[in-house]
PDB file with one MODEL, atoms N, CA, C and O in Angstrom:
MODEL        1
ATOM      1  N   UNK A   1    -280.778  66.417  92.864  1.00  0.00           N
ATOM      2  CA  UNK A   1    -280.646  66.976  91.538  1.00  0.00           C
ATOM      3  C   UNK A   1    -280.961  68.472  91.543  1.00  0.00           C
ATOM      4  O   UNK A   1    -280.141  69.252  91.059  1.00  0.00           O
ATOM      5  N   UNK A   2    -282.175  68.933  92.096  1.00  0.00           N
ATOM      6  CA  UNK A   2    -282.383  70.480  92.207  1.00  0.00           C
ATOM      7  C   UNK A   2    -280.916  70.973  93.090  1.00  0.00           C
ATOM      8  O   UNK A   2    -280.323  71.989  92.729  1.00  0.00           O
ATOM      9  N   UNK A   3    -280.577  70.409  93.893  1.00  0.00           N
ATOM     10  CA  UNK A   3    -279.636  71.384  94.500  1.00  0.00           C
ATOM     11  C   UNK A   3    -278.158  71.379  93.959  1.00  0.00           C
ATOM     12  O   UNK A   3    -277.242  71.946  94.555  1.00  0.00           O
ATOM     13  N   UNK A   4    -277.992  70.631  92.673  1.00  0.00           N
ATOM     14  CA  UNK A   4    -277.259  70.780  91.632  1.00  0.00           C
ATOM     15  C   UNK A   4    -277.370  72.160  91.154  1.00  0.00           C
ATOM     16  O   UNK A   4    -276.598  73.085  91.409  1.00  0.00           O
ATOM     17  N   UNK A   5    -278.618  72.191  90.298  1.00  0.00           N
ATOM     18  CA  UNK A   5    -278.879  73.203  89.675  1.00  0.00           C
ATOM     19  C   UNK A   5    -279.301  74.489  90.790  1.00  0.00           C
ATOM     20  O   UNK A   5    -279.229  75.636  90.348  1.00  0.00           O
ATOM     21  N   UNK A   6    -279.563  74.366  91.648  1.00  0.00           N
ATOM     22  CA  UNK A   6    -279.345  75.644  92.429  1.00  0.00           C
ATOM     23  C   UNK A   6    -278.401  76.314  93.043  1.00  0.00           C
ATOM     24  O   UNK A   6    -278.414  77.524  93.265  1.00  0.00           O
ATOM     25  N   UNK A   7    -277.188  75.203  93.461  1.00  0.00           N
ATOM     26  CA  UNK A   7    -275.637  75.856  93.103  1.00  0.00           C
ATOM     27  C   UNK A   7    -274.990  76.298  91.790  1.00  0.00           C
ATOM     28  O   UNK A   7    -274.067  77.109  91.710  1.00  0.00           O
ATOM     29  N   UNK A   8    -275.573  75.680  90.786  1.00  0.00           N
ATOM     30  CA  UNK A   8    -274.754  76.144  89.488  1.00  0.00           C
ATOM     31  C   UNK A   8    -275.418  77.360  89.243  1.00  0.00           C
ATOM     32  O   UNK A   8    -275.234  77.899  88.152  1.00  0.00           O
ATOM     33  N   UNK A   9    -276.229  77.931  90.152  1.00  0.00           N
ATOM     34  CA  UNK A   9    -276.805  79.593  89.579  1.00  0.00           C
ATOM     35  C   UNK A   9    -276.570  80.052  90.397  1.00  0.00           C
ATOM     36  O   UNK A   9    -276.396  81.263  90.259  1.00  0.00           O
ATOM     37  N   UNK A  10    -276.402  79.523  91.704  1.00  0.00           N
ATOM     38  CA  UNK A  10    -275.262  81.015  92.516  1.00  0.00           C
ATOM     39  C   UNK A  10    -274.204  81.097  92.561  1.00  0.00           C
ATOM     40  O   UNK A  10    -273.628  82.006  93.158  1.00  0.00           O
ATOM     41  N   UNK A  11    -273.567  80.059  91.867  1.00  0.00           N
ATOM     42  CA  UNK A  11    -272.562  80.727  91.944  1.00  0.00           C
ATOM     43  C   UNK A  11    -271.872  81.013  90.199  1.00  0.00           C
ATOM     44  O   UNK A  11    -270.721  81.206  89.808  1.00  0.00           O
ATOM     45  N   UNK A  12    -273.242  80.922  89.448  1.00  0.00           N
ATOM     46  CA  UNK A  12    -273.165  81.874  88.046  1.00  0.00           C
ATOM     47  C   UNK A  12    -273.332  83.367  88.566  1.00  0.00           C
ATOM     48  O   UNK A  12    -272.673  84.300  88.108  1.00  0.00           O
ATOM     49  N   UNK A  13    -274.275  83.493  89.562  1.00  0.00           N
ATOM     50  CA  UNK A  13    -274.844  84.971  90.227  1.00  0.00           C
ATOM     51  C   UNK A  13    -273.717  85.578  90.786  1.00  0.00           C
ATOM     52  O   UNK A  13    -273.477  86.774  90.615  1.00  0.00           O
ATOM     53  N   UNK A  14    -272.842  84.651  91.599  1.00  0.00           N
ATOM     54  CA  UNK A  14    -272.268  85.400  92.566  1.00  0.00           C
ATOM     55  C   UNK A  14    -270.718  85.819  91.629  1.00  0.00           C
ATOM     56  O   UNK A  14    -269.915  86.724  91.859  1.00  0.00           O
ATOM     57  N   UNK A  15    -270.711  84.710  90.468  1.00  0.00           N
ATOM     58  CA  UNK A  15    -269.451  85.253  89.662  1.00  0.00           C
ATOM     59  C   UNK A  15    -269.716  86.875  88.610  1.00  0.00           C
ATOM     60  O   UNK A  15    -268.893  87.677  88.168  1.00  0.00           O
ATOM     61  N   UNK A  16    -271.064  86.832  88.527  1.00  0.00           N
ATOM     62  CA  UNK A  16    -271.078  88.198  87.601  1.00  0.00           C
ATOM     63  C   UNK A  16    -271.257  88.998  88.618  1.00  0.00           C
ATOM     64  O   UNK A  16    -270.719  90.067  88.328  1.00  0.00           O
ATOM     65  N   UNK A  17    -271.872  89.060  89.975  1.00  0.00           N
ATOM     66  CA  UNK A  17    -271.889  90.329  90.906  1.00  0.00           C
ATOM     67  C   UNK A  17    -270.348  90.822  90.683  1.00  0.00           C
ATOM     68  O   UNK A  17    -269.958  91.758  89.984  1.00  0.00           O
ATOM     69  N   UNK A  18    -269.459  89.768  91.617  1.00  0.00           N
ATOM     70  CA  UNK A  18    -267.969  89.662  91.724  1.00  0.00           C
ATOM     71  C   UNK A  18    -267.158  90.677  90.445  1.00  0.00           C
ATOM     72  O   UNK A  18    -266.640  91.774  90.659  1.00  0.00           O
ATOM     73  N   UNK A  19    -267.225  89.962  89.103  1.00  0.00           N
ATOM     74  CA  UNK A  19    -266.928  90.804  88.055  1.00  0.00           C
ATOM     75  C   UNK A  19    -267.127  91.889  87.956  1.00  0.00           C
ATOM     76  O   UNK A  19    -266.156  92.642  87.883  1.00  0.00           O
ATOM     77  N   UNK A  20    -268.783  92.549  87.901  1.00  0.00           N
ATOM     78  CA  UNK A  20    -269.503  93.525  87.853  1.00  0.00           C
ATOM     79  C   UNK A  20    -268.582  95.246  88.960  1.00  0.00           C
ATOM     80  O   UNK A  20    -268.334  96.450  89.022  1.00  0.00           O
ATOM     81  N   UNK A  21    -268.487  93.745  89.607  1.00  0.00           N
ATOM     82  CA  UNK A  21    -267.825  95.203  91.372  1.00  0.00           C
ATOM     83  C   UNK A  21    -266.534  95.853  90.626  1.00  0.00           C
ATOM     84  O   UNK A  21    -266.342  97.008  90.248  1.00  0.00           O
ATOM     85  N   UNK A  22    -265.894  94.939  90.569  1.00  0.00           N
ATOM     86  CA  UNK A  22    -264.542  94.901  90.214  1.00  0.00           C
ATOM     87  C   UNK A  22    -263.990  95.832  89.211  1.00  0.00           C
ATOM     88  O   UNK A  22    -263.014  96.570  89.344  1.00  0.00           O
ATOM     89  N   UNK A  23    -265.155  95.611  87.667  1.00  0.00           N
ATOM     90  CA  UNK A  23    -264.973  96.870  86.884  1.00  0.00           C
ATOM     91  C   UNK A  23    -265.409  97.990  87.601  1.00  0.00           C
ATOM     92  O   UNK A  23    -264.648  98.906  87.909  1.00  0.00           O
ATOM     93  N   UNK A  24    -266.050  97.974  87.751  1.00  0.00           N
ATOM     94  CA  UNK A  24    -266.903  98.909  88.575  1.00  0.00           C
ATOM     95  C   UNK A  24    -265.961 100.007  89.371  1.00  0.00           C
ATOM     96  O   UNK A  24    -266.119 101.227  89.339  1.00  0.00           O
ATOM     97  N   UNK A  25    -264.946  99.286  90.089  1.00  0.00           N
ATOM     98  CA  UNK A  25    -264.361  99.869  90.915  1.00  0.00           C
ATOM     99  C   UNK A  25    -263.007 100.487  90.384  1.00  0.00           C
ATOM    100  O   UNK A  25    -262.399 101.386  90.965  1.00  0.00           O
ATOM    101  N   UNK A  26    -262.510  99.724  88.877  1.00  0.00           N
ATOM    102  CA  UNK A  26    -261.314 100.157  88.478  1.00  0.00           C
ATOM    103  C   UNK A  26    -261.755 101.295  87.420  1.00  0.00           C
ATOM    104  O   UNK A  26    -260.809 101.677  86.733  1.00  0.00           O
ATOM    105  N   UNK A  27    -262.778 101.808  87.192  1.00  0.00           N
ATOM    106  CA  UNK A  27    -262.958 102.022  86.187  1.00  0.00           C
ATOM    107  C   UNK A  27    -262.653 103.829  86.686  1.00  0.00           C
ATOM    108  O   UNK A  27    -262.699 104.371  87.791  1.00  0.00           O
ATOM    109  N   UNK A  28    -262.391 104.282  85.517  1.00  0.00           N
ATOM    110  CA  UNK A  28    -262.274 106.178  85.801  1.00  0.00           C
ATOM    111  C   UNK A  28    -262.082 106.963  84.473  1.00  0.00           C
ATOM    112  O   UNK A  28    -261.677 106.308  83.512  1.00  0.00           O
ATOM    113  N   UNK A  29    -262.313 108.221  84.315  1.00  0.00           N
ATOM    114  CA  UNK A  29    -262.131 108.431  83.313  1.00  0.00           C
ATOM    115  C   UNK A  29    -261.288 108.642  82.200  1.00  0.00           C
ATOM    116  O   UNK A  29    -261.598 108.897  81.036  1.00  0.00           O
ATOM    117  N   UNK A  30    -260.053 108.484  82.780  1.00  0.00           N
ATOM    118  CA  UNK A  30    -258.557 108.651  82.246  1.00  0.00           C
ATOM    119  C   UNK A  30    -257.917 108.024  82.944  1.00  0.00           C
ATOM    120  O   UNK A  30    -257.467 108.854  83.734  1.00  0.00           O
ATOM    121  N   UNK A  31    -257.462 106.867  83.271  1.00  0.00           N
ATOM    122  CA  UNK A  31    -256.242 106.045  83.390  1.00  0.00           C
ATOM    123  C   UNK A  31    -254.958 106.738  83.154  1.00  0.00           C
ATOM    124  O   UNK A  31    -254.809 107.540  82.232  1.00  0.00           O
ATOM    125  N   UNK A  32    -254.001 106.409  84.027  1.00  0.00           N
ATOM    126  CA  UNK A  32    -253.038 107.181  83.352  1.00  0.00           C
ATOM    127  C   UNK A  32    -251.720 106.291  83.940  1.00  0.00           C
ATOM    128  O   UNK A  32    -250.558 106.608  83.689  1.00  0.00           O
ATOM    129  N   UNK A  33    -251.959 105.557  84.459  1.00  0.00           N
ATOM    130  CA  UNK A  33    -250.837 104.453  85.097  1.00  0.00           C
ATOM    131  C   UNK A  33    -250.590 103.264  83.703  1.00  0.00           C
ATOM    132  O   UNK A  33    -251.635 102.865  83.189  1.00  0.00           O
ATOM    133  N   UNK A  34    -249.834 102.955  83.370  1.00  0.00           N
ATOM    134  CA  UNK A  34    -249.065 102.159  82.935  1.00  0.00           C
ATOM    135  C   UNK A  34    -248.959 100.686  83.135  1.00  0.00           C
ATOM    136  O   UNK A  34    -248.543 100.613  84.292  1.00  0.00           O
ATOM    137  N   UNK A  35    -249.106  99.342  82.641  1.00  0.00           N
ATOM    138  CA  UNK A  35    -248.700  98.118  83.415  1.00  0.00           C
ATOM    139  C   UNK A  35    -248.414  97.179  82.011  1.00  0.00           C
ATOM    140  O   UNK A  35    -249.206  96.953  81.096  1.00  0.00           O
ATOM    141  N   UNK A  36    -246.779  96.641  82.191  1.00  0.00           N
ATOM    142  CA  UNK A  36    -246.790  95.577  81.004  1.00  0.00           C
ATOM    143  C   UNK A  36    -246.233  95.114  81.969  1.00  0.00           C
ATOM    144  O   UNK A  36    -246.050  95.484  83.129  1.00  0.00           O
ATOM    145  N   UNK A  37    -245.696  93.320  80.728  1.00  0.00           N
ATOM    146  CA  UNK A  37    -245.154  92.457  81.696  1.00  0.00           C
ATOM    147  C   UNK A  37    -243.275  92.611  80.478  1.00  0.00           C
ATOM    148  O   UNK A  37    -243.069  92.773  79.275  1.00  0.00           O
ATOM    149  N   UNK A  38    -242.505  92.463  81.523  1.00  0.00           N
ATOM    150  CA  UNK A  38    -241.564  92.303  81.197  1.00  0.00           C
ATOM    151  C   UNK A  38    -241.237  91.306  80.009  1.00  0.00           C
ATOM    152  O   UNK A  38    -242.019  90.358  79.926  1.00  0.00           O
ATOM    153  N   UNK A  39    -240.256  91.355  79.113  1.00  0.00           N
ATOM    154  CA  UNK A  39    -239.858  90.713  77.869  1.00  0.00           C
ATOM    155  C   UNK A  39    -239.178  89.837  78.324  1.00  0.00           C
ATOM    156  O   UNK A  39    -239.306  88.856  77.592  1.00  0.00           O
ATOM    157  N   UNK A  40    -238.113  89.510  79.626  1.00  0.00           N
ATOM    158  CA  UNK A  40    -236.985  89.004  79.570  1.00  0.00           C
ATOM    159  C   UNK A  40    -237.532  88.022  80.578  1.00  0.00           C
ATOM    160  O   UNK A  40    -237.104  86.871  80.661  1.00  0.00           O
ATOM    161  N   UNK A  41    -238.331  88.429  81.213  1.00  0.00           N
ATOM    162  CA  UNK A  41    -238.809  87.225  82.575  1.00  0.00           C
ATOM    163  C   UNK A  41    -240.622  87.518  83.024  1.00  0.00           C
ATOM    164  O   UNK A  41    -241.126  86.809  83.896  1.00  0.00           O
ATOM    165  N   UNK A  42    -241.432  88.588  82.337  1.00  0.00           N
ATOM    166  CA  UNK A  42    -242.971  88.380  82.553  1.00  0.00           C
ATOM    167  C   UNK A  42    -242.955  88.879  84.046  1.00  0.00           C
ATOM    168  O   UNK A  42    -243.712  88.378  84.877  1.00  0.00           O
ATOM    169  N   UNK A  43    -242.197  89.738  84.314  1.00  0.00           N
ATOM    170  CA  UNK A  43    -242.427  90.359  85.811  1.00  0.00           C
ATOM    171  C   UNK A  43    -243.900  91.762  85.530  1.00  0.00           C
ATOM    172  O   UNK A  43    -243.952  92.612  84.641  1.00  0.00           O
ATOM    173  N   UNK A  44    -244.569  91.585  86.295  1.00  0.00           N
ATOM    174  CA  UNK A  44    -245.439  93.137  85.819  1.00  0.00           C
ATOM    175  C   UNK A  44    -245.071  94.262  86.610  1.00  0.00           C
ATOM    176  O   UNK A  44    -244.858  94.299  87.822  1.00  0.00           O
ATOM    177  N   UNK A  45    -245.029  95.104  85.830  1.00  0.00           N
ATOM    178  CA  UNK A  45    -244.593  96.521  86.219  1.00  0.00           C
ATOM    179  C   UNK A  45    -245.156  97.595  86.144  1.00  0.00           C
ATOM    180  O   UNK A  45    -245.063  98.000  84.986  1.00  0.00           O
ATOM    181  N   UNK A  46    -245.830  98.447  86.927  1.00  0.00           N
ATOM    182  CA  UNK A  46    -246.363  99.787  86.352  1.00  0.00           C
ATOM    183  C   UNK A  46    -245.507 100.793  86.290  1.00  0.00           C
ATOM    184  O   UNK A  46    -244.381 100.672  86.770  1.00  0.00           O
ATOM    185  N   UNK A  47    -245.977 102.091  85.603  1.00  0.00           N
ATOM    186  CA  UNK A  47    -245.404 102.867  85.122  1.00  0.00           C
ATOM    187  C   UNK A  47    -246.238 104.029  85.425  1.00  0.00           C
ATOM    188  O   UNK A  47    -247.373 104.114  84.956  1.00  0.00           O
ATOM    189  N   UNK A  48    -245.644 105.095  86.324  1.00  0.00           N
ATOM    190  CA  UNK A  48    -246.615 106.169  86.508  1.00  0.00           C
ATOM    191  C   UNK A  48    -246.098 108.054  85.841  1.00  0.00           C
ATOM    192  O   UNK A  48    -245.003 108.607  85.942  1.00  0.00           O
ATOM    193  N   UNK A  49    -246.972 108.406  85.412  1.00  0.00           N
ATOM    194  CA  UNK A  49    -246.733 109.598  84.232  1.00  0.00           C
ATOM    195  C   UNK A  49    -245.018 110.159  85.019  1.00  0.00           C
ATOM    196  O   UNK A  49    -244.771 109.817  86.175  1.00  0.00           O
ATOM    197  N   UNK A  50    -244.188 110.853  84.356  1.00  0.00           N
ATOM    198  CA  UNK A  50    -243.214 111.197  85.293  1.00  0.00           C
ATOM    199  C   UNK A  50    -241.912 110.035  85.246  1.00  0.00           C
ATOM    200  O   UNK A  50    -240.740 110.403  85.169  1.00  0.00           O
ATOM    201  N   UNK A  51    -242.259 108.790  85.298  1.00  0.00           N
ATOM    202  CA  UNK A  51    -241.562 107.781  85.277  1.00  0.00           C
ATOM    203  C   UNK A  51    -240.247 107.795  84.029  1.00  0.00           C
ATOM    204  O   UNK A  51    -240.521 108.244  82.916  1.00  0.00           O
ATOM    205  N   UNK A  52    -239.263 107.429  84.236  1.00  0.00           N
ATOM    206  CA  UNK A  52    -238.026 107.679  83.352  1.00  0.00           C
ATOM    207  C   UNK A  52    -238.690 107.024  81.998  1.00  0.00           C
ATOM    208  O   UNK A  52    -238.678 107.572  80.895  1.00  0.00           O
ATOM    209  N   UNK A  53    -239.258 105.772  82.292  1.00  0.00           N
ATOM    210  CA  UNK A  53    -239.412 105.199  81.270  1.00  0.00           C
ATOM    211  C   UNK A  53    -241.283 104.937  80.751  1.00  0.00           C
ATOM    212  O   UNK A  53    -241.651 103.912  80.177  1.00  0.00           O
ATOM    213  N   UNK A  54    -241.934 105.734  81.002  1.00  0.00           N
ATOM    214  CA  UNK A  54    -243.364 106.463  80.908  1.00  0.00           C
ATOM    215  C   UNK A  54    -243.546 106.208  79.901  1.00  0.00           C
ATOM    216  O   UNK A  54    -244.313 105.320  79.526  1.00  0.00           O
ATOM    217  N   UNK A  55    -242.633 107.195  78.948  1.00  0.00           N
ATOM    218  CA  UNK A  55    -242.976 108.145  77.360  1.00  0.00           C
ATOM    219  C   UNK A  55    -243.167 106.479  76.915  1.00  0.00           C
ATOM    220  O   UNK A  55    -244.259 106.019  76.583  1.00  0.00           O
ATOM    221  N   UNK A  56    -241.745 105.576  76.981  1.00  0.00           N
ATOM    222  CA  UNK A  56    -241.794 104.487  76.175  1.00  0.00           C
ATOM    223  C   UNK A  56    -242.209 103.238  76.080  1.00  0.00           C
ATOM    224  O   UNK A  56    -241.779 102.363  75.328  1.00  0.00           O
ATOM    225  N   UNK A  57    -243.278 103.160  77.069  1.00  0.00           N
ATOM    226  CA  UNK A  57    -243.781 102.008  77.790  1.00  0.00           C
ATOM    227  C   UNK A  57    -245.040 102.081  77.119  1.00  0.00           C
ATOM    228  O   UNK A  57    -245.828 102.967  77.449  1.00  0.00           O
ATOM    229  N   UNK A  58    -245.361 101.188  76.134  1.00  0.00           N
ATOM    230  CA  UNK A  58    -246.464 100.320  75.694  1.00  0.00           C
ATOM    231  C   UNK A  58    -247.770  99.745  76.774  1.00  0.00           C
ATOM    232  O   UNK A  58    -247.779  98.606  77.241  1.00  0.00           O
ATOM    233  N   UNK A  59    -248.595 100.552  76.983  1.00  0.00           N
ATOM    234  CA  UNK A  59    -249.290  99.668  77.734  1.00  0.00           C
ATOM    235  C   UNK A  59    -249.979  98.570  77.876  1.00  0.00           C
ATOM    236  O   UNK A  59    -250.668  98.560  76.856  1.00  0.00           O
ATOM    237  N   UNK A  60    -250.265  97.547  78.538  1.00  0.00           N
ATOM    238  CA  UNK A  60    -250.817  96.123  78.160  1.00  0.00           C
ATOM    239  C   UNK A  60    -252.042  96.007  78.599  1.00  0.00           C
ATOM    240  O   UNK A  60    -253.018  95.367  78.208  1.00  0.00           O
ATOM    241  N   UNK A  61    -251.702  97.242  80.106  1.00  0.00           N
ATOM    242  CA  UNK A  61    -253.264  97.661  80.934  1.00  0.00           C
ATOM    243  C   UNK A  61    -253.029  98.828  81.375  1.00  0.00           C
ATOM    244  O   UNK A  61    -251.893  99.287  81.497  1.00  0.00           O
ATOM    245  N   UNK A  62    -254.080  99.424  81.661  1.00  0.00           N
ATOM    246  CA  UNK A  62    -254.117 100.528  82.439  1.00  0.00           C
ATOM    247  C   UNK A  62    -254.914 101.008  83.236  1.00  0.00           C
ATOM    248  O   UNK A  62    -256.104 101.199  82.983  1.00  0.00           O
ATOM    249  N   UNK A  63    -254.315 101.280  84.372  1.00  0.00           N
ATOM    250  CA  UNK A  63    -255.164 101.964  86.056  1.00  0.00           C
ATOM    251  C   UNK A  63    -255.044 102.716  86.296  1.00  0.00           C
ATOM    252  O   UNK A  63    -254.086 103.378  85.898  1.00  0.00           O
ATOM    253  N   UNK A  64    -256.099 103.239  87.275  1.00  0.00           N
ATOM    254  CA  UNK A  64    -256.577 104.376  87.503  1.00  0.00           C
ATOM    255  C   UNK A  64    -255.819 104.779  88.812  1.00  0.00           C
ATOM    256  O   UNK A  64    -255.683 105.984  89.025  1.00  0.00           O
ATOM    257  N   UNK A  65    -255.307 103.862  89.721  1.00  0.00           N
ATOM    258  CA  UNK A  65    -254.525 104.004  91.241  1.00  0.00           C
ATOM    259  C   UNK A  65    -253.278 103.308  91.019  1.00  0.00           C
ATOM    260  O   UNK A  65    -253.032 102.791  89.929  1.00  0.00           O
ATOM    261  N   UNK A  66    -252.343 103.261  92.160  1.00  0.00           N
ATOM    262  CA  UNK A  66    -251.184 102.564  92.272  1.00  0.00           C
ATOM    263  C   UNK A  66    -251.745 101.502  93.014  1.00  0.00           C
ATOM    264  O   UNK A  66    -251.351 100.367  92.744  1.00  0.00           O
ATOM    265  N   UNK A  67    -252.834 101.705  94.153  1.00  0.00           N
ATOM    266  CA  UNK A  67    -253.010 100.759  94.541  1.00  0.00           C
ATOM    267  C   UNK A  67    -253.732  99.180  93.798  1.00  0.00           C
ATOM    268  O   UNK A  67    -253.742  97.988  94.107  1.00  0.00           O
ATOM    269  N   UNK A  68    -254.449 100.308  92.322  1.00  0.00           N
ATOM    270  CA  UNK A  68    -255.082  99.084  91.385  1.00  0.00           C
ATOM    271  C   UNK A  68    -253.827  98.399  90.985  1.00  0.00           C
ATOM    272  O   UNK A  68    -253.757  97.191  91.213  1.00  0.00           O
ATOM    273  N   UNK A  69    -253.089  98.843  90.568  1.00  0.00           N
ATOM    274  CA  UNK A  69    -251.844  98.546  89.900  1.00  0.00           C
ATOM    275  C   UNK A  69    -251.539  97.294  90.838  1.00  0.00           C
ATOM    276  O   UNK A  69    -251.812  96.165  90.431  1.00  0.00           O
ATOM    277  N   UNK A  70    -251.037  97.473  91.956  1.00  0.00           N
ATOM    278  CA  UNK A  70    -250.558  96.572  93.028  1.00  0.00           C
ATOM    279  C   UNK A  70    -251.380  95.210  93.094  1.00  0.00           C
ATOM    280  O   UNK A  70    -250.901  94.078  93.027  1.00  0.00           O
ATOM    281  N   UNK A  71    -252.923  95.612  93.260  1.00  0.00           N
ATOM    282  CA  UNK A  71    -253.423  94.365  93.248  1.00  0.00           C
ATOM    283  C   UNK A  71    -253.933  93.529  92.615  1.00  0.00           C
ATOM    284  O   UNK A  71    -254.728  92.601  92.771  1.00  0.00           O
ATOM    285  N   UNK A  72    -253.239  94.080  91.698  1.00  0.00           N
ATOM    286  CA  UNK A  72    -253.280  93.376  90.148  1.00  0.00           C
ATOM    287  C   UNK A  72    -252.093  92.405  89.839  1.00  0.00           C
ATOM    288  O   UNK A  72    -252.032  91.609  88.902  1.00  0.00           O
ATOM    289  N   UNK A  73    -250.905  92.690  91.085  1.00  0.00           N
ATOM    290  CA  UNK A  73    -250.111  91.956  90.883  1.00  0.00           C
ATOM    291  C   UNK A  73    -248.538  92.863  90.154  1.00  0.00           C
ATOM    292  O   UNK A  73    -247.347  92.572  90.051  1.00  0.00           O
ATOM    293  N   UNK A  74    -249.054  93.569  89.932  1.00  0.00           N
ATOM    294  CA  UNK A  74    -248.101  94.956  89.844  1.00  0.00           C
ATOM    295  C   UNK A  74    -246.882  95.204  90.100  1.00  0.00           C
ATOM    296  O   UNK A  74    -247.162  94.212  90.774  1.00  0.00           O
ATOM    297  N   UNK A  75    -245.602  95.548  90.304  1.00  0.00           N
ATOM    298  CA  UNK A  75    -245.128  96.393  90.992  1.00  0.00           C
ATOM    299  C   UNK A  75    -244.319  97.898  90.278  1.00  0.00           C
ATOM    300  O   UNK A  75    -243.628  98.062  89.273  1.00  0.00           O
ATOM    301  N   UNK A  76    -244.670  98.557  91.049  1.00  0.00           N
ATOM    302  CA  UNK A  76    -244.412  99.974  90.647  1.00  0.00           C
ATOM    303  C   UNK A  76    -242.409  99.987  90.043  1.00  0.00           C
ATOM    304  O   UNK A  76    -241.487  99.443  90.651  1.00  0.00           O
ATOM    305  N   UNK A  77    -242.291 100.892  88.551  1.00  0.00           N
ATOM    306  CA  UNK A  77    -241.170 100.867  88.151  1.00  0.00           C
ATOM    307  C   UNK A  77    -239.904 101.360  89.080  1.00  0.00           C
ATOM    308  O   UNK A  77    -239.891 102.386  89.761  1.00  0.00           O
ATOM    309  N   UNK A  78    -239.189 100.712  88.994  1.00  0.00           N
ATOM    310  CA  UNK A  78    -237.757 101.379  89.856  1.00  0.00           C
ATOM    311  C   UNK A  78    -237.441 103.136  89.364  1.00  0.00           C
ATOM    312  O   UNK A  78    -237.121 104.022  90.156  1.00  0.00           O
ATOM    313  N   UNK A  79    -237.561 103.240  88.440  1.00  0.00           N
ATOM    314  CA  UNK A  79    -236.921 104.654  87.748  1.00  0.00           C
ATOM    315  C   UNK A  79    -238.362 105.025  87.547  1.00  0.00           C
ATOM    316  O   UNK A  79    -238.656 106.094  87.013  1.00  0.00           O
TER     317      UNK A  79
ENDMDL
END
């Protein structure tokens, strides 16, 4: 029974470290990358300043790298 309850707190511990990093690491002071999901099929896409379609892109999220973008599941806009 204790070693019930001593897994259900590490790995309560090890899920807020995990979280904690994560913002941690995306975080910056101006974002400026772009990411929705497509209307027609939910594909995600980022959008980086410069991009044809930048100005008109609604953001859903926004990162600070291309590489956040990416491993977020991302992929960078064609145009």
């Amino acid at each position: 029974m204790r070693w019930i309850l001593l897994l259900s707190l590490l790995l309560t511990a090890c899920n807020i470290s995990v979280s904690d990093s994560e913002n941690i690491s995306s975080t910056c002071d101006d974002p400026q990358i772009k990411g929705n999901l497509t209307t027609y099929n939910g594909e995600k896409i980022y959008h980086v300043p410069g991009g044809q379609f930048y100005e008109v892109t609604e953001a859903e999220e926004m990162f600070c790298t291309e590489e956040e973008a990416e491993s977020a599941g991302f992929r960078k806009s064609e145009r």
